[in-house]
N, C-alpha and C positions, 0 to 999 in steps of 0.2 A: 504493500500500500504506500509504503513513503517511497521508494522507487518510482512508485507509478507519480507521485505527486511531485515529483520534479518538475511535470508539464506545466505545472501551474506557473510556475517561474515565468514560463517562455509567455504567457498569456495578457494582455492589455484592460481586456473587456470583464467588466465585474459580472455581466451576467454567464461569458463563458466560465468564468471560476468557478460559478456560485452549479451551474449545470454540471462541469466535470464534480466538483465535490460530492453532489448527487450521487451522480452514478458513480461514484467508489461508497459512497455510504450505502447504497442500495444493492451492494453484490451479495451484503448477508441477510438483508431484508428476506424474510420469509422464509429462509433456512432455518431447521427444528433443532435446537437448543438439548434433545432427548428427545427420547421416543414415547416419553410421558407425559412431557408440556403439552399444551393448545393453548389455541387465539393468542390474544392477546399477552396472556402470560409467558409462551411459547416467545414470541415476540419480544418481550422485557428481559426475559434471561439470557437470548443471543445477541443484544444491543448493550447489555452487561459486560457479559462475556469476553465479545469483540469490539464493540465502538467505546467504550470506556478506554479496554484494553491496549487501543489503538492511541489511544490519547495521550494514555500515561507513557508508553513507548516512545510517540513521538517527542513529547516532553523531555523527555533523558534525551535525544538526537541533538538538541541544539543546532539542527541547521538553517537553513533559508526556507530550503524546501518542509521540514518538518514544523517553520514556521506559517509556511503558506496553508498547509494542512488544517494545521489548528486555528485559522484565522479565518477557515470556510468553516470547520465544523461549529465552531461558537455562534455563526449567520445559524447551520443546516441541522445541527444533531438536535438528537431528543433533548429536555431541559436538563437533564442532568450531566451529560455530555458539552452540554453548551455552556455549562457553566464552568464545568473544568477544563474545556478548553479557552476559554477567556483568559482565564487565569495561568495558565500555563503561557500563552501567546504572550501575554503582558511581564510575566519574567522574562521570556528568551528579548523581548526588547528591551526591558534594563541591562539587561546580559552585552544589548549591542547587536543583535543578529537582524539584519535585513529584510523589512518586513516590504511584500509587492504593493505594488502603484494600487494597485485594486482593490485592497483590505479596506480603505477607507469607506470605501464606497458600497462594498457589499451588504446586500439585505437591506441598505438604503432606498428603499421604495415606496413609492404612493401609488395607489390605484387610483386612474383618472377613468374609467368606465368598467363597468359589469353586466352581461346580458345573463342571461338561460336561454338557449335556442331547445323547442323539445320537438321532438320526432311528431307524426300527424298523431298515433295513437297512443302517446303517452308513457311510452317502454321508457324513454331513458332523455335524460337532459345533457346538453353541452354546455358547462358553464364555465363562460369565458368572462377573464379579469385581465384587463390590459393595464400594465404602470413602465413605470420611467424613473429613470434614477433623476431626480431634480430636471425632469422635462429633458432630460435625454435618452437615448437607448431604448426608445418604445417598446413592447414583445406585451406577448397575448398569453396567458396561462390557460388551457381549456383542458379540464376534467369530464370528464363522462360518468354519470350517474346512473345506476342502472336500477329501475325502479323490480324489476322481475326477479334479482336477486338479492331481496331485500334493499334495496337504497342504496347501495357500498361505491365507490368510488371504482372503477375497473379500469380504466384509462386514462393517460396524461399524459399531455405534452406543451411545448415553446415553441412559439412561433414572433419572429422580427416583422413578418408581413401581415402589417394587424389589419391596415387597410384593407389590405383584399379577404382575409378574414369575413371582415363584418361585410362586405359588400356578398361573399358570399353565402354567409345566415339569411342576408334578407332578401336576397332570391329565393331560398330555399322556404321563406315563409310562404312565398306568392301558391308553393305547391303542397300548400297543406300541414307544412310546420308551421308554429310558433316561435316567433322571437319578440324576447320583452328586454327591455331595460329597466334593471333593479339596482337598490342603491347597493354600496358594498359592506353594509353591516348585514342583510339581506343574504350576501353571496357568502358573507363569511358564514353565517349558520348553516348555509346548504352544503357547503362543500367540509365543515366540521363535523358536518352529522353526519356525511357519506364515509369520510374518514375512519371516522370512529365504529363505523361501520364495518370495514373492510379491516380494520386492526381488530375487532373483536371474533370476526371469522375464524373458524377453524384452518380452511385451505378456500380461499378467497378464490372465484374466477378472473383474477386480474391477466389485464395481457403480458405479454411478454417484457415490453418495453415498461410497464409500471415501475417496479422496484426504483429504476436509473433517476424516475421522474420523485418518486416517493418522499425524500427529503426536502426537496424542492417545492412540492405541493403543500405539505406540510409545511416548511418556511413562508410562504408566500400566505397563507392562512393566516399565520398571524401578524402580519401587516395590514390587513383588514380591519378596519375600525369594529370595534363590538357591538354587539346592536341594542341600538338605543329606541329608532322607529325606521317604521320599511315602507319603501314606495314599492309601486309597479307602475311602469309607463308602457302602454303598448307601442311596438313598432311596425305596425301594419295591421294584419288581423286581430281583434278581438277574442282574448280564448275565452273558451266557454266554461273553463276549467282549469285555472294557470295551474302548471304541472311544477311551479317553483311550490305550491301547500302540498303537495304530496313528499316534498322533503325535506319540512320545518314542522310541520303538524300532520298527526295522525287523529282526526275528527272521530271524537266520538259515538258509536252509533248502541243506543238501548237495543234491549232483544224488541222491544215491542216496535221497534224502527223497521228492524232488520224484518219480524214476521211481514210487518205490512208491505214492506217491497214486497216481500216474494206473495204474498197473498196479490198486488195488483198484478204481476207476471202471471200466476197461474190462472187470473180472471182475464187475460188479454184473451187479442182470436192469434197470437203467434202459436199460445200455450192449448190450443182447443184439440188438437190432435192428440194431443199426449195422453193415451190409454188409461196407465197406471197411474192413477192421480194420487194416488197415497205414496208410492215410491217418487212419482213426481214432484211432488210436496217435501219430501227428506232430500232430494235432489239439490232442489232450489237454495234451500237453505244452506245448503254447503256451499254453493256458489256464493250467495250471499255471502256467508263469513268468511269466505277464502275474499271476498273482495274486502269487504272490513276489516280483518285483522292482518292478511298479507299485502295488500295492495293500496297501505297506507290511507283506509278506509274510502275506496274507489268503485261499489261494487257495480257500478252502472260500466264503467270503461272497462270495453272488451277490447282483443288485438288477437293478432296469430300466435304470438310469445306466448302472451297469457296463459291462453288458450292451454296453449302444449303443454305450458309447466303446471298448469293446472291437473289435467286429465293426465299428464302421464310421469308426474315425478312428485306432485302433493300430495293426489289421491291413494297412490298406492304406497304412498311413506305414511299417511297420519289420519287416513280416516275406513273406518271400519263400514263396507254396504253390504248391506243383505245380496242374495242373487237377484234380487227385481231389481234393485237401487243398480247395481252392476249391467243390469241391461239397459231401463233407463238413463242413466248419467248420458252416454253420448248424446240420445235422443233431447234432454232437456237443455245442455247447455246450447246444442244449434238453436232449439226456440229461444234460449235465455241472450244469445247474442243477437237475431235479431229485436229481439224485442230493444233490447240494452242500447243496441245501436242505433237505433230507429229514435228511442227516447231523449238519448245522448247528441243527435243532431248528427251522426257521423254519416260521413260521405258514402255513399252506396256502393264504390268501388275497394273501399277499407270493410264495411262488412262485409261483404263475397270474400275478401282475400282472408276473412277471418272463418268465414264459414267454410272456406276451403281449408285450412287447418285444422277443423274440428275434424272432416271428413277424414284427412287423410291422419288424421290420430286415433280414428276411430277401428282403424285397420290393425293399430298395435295394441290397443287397449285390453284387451281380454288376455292378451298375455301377461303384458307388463306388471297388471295390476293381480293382487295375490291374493287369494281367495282364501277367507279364513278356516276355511273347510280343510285347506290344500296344508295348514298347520297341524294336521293329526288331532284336532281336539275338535269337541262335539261345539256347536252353534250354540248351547246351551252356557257352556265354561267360556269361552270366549267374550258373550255379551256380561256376561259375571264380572270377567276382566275389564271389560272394555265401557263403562256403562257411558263413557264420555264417548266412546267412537274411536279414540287417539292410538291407532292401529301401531304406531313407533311403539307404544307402551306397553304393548303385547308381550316379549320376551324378556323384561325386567320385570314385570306384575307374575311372570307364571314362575320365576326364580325366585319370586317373593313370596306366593302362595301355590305349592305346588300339590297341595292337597287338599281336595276342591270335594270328594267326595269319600263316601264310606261314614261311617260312624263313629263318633268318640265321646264315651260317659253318658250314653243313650242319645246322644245328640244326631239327627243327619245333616250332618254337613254340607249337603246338596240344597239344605234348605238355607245354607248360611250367604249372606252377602259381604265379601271380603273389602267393599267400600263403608260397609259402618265397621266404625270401633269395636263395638262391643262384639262383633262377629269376628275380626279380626283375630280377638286376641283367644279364644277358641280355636281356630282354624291353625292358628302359627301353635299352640299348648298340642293339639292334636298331631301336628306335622313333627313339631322335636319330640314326642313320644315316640312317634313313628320310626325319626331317626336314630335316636339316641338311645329309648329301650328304656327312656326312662323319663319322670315328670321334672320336667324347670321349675326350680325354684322360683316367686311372683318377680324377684329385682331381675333374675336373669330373661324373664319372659318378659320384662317391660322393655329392656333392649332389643329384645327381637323385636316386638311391637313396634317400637322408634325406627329400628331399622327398616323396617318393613314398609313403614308409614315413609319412609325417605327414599327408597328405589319405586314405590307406588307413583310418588310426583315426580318421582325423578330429580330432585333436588340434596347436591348438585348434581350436575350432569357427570362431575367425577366418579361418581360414585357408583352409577352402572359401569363406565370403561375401566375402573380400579377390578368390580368382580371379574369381570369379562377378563383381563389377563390374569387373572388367580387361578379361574379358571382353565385357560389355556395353556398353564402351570401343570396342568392334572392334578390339583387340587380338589376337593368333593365342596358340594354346597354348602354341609355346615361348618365346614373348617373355613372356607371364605365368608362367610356369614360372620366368625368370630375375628378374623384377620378386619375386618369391616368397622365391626363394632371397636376394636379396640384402639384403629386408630382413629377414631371420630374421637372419643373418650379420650385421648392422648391428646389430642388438637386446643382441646379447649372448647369455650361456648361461641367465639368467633367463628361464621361462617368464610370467611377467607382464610382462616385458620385449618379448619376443615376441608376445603376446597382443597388446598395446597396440602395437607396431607397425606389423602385421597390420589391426589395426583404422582405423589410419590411411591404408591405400590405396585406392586411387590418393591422391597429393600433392594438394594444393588446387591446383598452378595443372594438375596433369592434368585435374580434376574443373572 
């Protein structure tokens, strides 16, 4: 890295420094820290690791170039980083060592304009911040927002030709996109909150080139005024729905909101075809709440993306349909997008292209999606498990309650619901009898109970992927069960405490 940072020497222009510094900060961007980190966390321990690392390193170098280094990363690194590079840069200049023409200047920026240019159907936003070093050095920062995979940031780049830029968004409005001009406290929450977006990911779909951009996006963020109050100025067409509140607020919508949409849908004549009006009816609603709760409460706005990631990577991740709900789905979402569309004012040549994705998803659908039946377990134990639908929760609720039937202390257990408490703690008393050959004492059975009640919500999320490699350990259920227990108990009542301990199982010398 400080080889490579030699070039910086050779360089004039603060924003070239400020771009190479990027892209060497971003060669570890997104590289895993262990095999037991995620997101965000994942992310803090190899920025630890390595970009701290790097600092203190170059610190001890005392040269030119290991100053130029540390005179970008104090503009580009995380705050922690930024701060010990300061501080280190500021010795090697007492020191005497040669600081570039262009330290001065770097991360010296004001944004003189901010749009959002967003696509016709709303998938995704380009949000462009144009600034200058004191009215010099123009360039255009533009991120891509990608509303379909949660909100997150996936793209970024620099551009010097701002002009033709912007002449080129508002072409592109005349053909069915939107382009606004927003102030930059405005641009700063949208592009903060995609951020933070994309840092909290597991394995984010960013593209290839992000990473190089990622310090840079992140620096340029926080030259953005905070926000105090937000305009929107249209630049040609009027939306009918600025797609810049789909990534600052997520509107909240009651169940009784949500019923009455789909109750007007299923009373339209799109919806008059639709046979199974009762599977029709459980249909809608999930459309519905896949528009409310994923689509940053959007349920009217349909598109082809949507569409796809709806019917073939939401449905068969997180919601549990009967065999009719499974026949119907494709049937109701074509009526639910024209209807949507029609409602929504959209252009008749963007429904068709939407109804043509429904069709041609409707050809993989029956495979993709996995049929509770197709899990070895009766339709009966399933909805037991399942009573919320959240079909992800299936394999950590059946490692939580894996004795669902048979009898214990005259009790049938087939009549028990493993979602009340007081049934719980019978059905988990019944199951360690089962295993262990012997009754739990009430303290040790309230840890199961706790435990149980925590892989049920799934909170945290460490907590199933902790079993799941104890598991793949060749360990048996109740010995992870107690590996479980004892480091939550060890952790403390902090749930970041917990989190991070969770995270760290099995021990290295198990692993």
């Amino acid at each position: 890295m400080l080889r490579a940072a030699r070039e910086l020497l050779a360089v004039r222009s603060p924003l070239d420094a400020e771009l190479m510094v990027s892209e060497l900060l971003g060669t570890w961007w997104g590289q895993q820290a262990g095999r037991r980190a995620r997101g965000a966390r994942r992310r803090a321990d190899i920025e630890e690791l390595v970009g701290e690392g790097l600092v203190r390193y170059a610190a001890q170098q005392g040269s030119p170039a290991a100053l130029a280094l540390l005179s970008g990363i104090a503009c580009l690194g995380t705050p922690r980083q930024a701060v010990q590079a300061e501080q280190a840069a500021l010795e090697l200049m007492d020191r005497g060592v040669a600081r570039p023409s262009w330290a001065e200047h770097v991360g010296a920026v004001a944004a003189t304009e901010c749009y959002v240019n967003s696509d016709a159907y709303g998938d995704r936003d380009e949000v462009v911040c144009a600034f200058t070093y004191a009215g010099q050095e123009q360039h255009a920062l533009v991120v891509v927002v990608d509303y379909n995979s949660g909100g997150l940031a996936r793209d970024g780049w620099v551009t010097s030709q701002v002009g033709k830029l912007l002449d080129y968004c508002r072409e592109g409005s005349q053909a069915g996109a939107t382009f606004l001009q927003i102030d930059p406290p405005l641009a700063r929450k949208i592009l903060a909150t995609a951020l933070a977006a994309t840092e909290e990911a597991t394995d984010p779909p960013v593209s290839a080139s992000f990473p190089s951009y990622h310090a840079f996006i992140r620096a340029r963020v926080r030259t953005l005024p905070p926000v105090l109050a937000t305009g929107v100025q249209s630049l040609g067409t009027t939306p009918t729905a600025p797609a810049v509140s789909a990534a600052t607020r997520r509107p909240g919508w009651r169940k009784d909101r949500r019923a009455m949409l789909a109750a007007q849908f299923l009373a339209s004549d799109d919806a008059e075809d639709l046979s199974d009006r009762e599977a029709a009816s459980r249909c809608a609603d999930h459309i519905v709440n896949y528009g409310c709760e994923r689509d940053f409460g959007r349920p009217l706005r349909v598109s082809p993306a949507k569409a796809e990631r709806f019917l073939l990577d939401w449905l068969p991740r997180k919601v549990m349909l009967s065999r009719a709900e499974q026949e119907a789905m494709p049937h109701v979402l074509l009526a639910w997008v024209r209807w949507a569309g029609a409602r929504s004012g959209m252009d008749e040549r963007a429904i068709a292209a939407t109804l043509d994705a429904v069709i041609d998803s409707m050809r993989t659908f029956p495979t993709i999606y996995r049929d509770p039946a197709s899990f070895g377990l009766e339709w009966e134990t399933v909805s037991r498990l399942l009573p919320d639908g959240d079909l992800e929760a299936l394999a950590r609720r059946v490692f939580a309650f894996p004795l669902l039937r048979g009898r214990y202390q005259g009790v049938n257990l087939a009549t028990l619901d493993p979602a009340r408490p007081a049934d719980r703690r019978i059905l988990l008393a019944a199951d360690h009898d089962d295993t262990t050959h012997g009754r739990a004492d009430p303290g040790h059975l309230d840890e199961h109970v706790a435990i149980a009640d925590r892989l049920w919500r799934g909170d945290p999320p460490e907590l199933w992927e902790a079993a799941q490699r104890l598991l793949d350990l060749g360990e048996d259920r109740h010995a992870v069960l107690h590996e479980l227990i004892s480091a939550i108990g060890a952790a403390g009542p902090g749930e970041a405490d917990i989190a991070a301990a969770l995270a760290d199982l099995p021990p290295d010398e198990a692993g």
